[in-house]
The first five atom37 places (N, CA, C, CB, O) and aatype in JSON, in Angstrom:
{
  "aatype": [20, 20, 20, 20, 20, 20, 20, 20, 20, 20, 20, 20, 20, 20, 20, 20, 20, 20, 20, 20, 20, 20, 20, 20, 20, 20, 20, 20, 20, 20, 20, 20, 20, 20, 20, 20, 20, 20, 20, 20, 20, 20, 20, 20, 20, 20, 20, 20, 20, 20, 20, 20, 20, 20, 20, 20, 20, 20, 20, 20, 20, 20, 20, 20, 20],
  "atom_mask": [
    [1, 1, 1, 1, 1],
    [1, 1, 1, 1, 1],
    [1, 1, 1, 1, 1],
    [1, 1, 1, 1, 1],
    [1, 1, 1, 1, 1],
    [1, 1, 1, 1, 1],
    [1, 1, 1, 1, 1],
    [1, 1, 1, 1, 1],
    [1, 1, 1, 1, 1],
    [1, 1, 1, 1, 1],
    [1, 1, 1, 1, 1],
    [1, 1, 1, 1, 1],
    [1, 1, 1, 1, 1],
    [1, 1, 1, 1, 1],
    [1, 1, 1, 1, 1],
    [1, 1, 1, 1, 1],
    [1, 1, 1, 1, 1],
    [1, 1, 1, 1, 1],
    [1, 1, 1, 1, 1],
    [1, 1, 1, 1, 1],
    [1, 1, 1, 1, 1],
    [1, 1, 1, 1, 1],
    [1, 1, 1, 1, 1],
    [1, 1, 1, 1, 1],
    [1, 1, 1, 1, 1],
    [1, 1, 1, 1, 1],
    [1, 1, 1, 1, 1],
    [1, 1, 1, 1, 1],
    [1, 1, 1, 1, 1],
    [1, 1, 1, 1, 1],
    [1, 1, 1, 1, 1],
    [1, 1, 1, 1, 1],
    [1, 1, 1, 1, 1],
    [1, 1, 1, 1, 1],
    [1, 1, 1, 1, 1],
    [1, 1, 1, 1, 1],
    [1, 1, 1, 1, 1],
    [1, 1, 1, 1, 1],
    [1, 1, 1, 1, 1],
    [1, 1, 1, 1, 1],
    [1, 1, 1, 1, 1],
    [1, 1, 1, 1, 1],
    [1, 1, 1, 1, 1],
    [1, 1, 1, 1, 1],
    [1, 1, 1, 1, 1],
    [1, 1, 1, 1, 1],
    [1, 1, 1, 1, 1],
    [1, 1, 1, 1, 1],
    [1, 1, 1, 1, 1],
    [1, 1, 1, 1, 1],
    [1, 1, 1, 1, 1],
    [1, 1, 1, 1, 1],
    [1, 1, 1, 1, 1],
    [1, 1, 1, 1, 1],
    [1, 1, 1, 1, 1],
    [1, 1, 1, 1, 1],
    [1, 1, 1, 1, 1],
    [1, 1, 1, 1, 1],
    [1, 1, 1, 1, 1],
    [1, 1, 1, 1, 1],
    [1, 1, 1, 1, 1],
    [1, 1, 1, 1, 1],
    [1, 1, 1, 1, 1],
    [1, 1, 1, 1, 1],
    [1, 1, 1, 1, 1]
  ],
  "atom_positions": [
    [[0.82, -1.17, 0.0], [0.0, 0.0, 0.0], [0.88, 1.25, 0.0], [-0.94, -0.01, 1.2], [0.44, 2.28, -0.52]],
    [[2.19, 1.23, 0.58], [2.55, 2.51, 0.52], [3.7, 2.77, -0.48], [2.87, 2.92, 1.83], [4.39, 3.79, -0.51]],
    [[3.8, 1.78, -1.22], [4.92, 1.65, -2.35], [3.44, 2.0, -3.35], [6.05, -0.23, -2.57], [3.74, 2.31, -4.5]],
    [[2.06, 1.98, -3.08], [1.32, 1.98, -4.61], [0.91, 3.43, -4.48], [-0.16, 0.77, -4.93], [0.63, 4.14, -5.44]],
    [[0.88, 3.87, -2.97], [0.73, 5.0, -3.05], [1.67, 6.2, -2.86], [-0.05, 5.02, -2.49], [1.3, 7.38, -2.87]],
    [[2.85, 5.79, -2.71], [3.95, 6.62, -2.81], [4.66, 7.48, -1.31], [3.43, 7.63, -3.88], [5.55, 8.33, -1.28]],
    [[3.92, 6.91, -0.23], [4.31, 7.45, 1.06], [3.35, 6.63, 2.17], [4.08, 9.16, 1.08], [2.64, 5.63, 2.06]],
    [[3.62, 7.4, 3.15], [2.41, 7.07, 4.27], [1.84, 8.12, 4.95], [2.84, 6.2, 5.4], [2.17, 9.27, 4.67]],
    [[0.85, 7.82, 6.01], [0.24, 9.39, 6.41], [1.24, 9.9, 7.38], [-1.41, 9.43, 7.21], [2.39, 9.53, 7.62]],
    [[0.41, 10.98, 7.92], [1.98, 11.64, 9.09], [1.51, 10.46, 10.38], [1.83, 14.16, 9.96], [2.3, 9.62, 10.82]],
    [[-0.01, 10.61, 10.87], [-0.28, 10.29, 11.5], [-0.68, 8.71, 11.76], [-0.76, 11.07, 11.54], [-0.88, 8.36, 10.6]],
    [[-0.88, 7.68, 12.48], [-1.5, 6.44, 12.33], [-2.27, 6.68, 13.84], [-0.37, 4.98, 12.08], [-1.93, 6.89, 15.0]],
    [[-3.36, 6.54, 13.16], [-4.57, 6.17, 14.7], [-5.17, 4.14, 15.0], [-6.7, 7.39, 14.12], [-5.87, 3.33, 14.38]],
    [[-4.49, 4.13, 16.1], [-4.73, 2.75, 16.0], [-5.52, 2.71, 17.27], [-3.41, 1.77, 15.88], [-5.32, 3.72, 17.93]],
    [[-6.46, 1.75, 17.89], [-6.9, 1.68, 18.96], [-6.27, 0.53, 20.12], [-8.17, 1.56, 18.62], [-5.11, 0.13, 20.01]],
    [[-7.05, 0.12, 21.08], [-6.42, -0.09, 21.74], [-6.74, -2.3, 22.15], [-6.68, 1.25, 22.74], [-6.97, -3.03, 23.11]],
    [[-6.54, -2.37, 20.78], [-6.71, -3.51, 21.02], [-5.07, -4.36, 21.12], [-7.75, -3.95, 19.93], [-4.03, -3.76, 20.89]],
    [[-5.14, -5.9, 21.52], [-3.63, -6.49, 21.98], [-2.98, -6.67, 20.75], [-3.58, -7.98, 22.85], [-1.8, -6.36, 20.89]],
    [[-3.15, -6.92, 19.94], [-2.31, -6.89, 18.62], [-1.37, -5.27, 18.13], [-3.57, -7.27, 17.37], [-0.63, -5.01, 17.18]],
    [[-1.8, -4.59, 19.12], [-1.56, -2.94, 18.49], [-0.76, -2.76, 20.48], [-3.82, -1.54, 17.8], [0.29, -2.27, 20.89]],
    [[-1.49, -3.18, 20.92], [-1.0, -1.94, 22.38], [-0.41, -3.19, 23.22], [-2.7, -0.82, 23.54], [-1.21, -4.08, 23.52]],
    [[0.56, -3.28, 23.5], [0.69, -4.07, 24.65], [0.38, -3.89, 25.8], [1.57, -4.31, 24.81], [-0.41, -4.58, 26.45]],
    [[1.3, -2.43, 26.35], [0.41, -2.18, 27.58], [-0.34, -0.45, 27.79], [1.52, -2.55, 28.96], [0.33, 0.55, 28.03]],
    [[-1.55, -0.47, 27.65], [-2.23, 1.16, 27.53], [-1.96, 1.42, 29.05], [-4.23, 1.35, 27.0], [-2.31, 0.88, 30.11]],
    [[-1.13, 2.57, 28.67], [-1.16, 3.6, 29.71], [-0.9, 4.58, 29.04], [-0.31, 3.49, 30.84], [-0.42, 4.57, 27.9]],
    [[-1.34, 6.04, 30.03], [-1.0, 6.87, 29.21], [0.09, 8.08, 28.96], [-1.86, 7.16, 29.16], [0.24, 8.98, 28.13]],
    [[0.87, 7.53, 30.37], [2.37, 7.85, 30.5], [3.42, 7.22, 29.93], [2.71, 7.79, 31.63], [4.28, 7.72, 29.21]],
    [[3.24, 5.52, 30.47], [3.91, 4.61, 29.41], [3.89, 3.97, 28.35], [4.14, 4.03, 29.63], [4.45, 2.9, 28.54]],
    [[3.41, 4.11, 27.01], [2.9, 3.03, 26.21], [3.61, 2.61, 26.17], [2.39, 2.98, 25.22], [4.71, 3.04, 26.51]],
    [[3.26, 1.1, 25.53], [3.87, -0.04, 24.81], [3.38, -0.58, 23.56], [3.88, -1.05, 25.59], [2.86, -1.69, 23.47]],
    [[3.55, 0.2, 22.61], [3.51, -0.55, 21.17], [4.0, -1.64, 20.56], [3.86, 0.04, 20.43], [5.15, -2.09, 20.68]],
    [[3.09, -2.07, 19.89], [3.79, -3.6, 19.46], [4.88, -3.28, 18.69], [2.84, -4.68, 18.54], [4.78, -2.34, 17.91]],
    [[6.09, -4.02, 18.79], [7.19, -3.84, 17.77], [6.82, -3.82, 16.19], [8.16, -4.98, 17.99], [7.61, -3.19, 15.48]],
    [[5.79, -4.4, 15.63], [5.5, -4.52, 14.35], [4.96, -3.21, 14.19], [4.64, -5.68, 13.96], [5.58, -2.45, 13.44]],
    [[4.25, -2.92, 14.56], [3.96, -1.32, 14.5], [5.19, 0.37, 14.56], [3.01, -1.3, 15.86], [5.07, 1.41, 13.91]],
    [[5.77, 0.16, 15.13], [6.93, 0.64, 15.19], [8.04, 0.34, 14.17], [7.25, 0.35, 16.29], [8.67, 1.23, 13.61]],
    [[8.28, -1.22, 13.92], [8.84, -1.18, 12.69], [8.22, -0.34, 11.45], [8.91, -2.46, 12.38], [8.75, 0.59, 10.84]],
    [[7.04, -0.88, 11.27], [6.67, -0.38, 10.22], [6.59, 1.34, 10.01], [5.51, -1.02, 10.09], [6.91, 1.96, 8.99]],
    [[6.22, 1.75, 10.93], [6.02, 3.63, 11.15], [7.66, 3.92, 10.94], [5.29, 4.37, 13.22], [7.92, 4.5, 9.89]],
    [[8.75, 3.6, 11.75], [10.18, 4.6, 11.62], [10.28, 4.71, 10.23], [11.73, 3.98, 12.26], [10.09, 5.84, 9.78]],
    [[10.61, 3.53, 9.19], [11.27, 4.63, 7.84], [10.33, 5.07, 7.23], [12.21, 4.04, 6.62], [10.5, 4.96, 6.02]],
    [[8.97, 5.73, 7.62], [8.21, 6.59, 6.75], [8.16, 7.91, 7.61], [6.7, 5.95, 6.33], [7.62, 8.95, 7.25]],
    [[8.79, 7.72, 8.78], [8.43, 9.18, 10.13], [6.88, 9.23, 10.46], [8.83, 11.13, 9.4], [6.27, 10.27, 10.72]],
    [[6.31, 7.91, 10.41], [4.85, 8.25, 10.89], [4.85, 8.19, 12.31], [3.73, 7.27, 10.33], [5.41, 7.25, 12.89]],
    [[4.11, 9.37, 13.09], [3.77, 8.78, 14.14], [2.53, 8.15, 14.68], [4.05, 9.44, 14.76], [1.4, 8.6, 14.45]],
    [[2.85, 6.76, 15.64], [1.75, 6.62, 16.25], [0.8, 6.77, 17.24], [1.77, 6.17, 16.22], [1.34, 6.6, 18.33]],
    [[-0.32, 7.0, 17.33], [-1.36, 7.27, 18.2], [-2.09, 6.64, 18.5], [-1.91, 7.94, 18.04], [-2.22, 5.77, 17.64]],
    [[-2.83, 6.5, 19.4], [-3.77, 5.27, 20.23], [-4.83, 6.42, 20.75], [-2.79, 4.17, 21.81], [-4.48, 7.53, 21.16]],
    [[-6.23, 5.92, 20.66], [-7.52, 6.6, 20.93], [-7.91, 5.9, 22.72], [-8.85, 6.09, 19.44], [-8.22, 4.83, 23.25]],
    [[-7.81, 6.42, 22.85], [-8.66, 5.93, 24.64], [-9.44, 5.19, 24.6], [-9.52, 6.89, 25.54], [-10.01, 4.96, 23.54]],
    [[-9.74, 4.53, 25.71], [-11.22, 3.61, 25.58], [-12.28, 4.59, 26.06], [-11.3, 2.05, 26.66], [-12.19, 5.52, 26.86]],
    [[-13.53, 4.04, 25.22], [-14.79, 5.42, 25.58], [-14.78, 5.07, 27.04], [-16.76, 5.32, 24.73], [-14.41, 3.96, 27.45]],
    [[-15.2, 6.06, 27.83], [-15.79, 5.72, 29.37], [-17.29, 5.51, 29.19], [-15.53, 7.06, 30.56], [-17.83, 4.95, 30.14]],
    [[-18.37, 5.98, 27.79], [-19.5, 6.51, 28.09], [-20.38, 4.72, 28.2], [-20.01, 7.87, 26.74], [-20.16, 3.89, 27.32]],
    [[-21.24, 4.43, 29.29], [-22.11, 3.99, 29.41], [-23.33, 3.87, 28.5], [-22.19, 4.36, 30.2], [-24.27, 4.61, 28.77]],
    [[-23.48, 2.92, 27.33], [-24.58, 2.43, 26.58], [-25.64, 2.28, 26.99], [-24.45, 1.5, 26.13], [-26.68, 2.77, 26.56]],
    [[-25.46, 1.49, 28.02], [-26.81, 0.59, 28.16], [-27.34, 1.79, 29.39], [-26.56, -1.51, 28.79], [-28.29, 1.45, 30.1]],
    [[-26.77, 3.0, 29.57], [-27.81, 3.65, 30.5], [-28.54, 4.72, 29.75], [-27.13, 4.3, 31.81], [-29.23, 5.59, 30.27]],
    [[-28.37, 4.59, 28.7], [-29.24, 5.68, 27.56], [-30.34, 4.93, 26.95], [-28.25, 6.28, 26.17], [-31.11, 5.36, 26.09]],
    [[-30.34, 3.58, 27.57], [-31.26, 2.95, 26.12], [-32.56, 3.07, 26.81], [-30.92, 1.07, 25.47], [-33.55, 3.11, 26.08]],
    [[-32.76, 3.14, 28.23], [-34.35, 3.92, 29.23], [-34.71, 5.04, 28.39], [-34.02, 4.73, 31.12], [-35.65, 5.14, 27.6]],
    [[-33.66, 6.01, 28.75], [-33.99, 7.57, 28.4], [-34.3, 7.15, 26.48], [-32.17, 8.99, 28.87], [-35.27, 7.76, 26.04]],
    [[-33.96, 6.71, 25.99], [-34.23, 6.21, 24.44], [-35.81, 6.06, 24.06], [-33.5, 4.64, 24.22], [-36.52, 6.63, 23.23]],
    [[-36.09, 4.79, 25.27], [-37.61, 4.04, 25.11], [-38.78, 4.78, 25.59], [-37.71, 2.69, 25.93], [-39.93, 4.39, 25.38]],
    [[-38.37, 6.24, 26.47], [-39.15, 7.26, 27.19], [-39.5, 8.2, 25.6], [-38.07, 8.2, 28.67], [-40.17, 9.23, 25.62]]
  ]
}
């Protein structure tokens, strides 16, 4: 993909699943090495999205009202 498209983005947003994060914190990460390989020779950096805090199943009352 990035040889067809000629670069990569600046940014990579990945979430926070075990194949991507080893350990989420948000002082220390731990990225998987495959991820890191792949980002240094293009200078992408990577980013990780939080886990939502918001509660689903307490909107679905206020929904059925």
């Amino acid at each position: 993909m990035v040889e067809f498209y000629d670069g990569a983005t600046e940014c990579l947003l990945i979430d926070n699943l075990k194949s991507g994060v080893l350990k989420p914190d948000i002082w220390d990460l731990k990225i998987n090495r495959a991820y890191t390989e792949f980002a240094e020779p293009y200078g992408t950096f990577i980013d990780t999205r939080r886990v939502a805090t918001a509660k689903i199943e307490r909107s679905i009352p206020q929904a059925r009202e």
